[in-house]
LUMKE-645053 format. One line per field, with one value per residue (C-alpha): x, y, z; residue number from 1. Coordinates in steps of 0.001 Angstrom, whole numbers. Layout:
px (X,...);
py (Y,...);
pz (Z,...);
num (NUM,...);
***
This chain:
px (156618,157033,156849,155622,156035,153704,156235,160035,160937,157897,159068,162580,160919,158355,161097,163446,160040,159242,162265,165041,163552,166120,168434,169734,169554,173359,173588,171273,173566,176341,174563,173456,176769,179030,176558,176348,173983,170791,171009,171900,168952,166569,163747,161726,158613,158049,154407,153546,150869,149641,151588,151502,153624,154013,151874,148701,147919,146111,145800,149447,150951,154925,156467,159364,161231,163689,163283,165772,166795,170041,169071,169429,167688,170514,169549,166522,167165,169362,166641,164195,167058,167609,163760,163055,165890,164554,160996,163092,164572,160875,160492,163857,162473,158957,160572,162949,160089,158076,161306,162766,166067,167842,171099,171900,170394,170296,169314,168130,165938,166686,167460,170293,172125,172902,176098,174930,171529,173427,175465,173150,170600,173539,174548,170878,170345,173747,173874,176135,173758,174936,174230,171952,174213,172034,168849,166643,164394,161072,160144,162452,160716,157418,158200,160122,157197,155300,157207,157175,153382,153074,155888,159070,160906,160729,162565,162468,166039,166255,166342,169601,170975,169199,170782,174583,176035,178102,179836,178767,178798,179688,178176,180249,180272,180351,177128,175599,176391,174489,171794,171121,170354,168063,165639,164114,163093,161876,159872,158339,157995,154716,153875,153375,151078,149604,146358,146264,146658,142777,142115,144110,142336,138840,139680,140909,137510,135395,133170,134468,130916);
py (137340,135960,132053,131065,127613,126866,125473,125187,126909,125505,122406,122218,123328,120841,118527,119803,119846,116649,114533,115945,118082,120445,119856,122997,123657,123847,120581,118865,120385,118864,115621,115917,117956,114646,112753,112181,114321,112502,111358,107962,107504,109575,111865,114227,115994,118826,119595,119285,121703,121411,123293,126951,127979,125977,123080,124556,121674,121655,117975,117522,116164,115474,112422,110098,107588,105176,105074,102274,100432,102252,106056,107719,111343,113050,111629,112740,116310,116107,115346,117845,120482,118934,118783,122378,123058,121232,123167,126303,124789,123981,127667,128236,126140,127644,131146,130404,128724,132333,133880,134900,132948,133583,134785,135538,133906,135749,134306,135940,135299,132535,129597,131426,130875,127432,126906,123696,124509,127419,124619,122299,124914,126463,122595,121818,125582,125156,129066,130999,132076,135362,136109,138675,140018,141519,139655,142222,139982,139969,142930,144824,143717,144783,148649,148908,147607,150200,153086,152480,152210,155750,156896,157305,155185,155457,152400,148655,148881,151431,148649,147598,150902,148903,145592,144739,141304,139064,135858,133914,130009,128423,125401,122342,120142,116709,117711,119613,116708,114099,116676,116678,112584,112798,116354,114193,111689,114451,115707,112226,111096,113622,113146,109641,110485,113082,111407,109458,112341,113976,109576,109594,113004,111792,108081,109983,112273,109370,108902,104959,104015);
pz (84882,87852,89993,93166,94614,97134,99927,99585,102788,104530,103564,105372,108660,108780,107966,110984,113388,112466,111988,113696,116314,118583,115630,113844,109867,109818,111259,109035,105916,108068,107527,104191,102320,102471,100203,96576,93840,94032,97061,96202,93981,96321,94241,96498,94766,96997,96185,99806,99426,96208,94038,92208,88969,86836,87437,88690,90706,94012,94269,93999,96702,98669,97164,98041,95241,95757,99437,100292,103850,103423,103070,106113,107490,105422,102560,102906,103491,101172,98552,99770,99131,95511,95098,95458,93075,90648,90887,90563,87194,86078,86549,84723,81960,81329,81267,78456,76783,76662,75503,78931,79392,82903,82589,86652,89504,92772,95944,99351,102874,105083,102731,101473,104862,104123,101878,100274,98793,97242,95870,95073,93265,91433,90057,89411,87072,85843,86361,88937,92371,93436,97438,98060,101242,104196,103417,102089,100183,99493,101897,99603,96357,97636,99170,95546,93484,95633,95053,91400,91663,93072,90618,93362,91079,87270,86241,87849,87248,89796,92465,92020,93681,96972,96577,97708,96175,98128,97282,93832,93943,90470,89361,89971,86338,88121,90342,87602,85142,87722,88247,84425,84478,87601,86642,83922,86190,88658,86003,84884,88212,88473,85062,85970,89398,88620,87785,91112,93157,92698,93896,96461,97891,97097,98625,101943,101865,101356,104483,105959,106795);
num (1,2,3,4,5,6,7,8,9,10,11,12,13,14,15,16,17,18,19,20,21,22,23,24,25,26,27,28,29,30,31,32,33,34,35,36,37,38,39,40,41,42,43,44,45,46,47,48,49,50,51,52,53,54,55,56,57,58,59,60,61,62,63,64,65,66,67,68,69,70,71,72,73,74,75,76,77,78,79,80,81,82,83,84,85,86,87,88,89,90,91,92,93,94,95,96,97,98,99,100,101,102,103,104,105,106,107,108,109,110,111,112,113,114,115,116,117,118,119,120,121,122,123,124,125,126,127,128,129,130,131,132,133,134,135,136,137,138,139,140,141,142,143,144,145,146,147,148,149,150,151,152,153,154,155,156,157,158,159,160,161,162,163,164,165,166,167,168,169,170,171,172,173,174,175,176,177,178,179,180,181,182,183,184,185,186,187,188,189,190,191,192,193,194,195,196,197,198,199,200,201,202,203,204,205,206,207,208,209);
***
């Protein structure tokens, strides 16, 4: 079993390119760390491209709530961090619900640079994120699951002897508390579009003559 969002990543650097050019991911954190879970009432949907696992929807679409005078750029990044943890808690959810319940959540590649969306996804799971340390990532799950396809390895749990763990972030109960009253509206905020996304793509395809 497996889950693939279709931007999360992808997401942050179109933010950064778009919004605070020549600005550096650390400094956006910088910006965003000092505020409040939820972002003082900010939801992002990050369905920017449609989206994969588990929603199957290719008329999804990137959605801001709560927008307010006050919010600032922080904010924002801010809630597209919190956003993509939430779809990885979606993920977390339909696993358990076909019997596979995460126990340990390990983290790798870029993202994992940045101290608070370790935080933040560790508050939003409510499980520990353990550091993958030297950033093997998904290069490594690939030449493994090809050397167990031509029989190198006999076990997936063979992989482990490739993998070196660094520092583990524990959830925070206050954040993870707040995250707990904000995922259900996260989840019924698409519930609620979803029908007026296909509209919204077939209003913007429509020829204006």
């Amino acid at each position: 079993m497996n889950g693939c969002m279709a931007s999360s990543g992808s997401l942050i650097v179109w933010f950064r390119d778009q919004f605070a050019r020549g600005a550096s991911f650390g400094s956006l954190d910088a910006e965003a760390a000092p505020l409040p879970p939820g972002a003082d009432g900010l939801l992002v949907l990050p369905y920017f491209l449609g989206e994969k696992t588990p929603l199957f929807d290719p008329f999804a679409r990137g959605t801001v709530v709560g927008l307010t005078l006050s919010h600032t750029r922080g904010h924002l990044f801010r809630a597209i961090l919190e956003g993509i943890s939430f779809g990885f808690r979606h993920h977390v959810e339909v696993l358990a619900e076909s019997g596979a319940t995460p126990t340990r959540v390990l983290c790798t590649n870029g993202g994992a640079d940045s101290k608070l969306w370790r935080q933040v996804t560790a508050d939003v799971l409510g499980l520990p994120l353990e550091r993958v340390a030297g950033h093997p990532g998904s290069a490594l799950g690939a030449a493994f699951a090809a050397g167990k396809g031509v029989n190198i390895f006999t076990d997936w749990d063979q992989v482990a002897a490739f993998i070196r763990l660094g520092r583990t972030v524990e959830p925070e109960p206050t954040a993870q508390a707040r995250y707990n009253e904000f995922y259900p509206l996260y989840r019924e905020t698409y519930a609620q579009l979803k029908d007026l996304y296909p509209r919204l793509a077939r209003a913007s395809a429509a020829d204006p003559a």
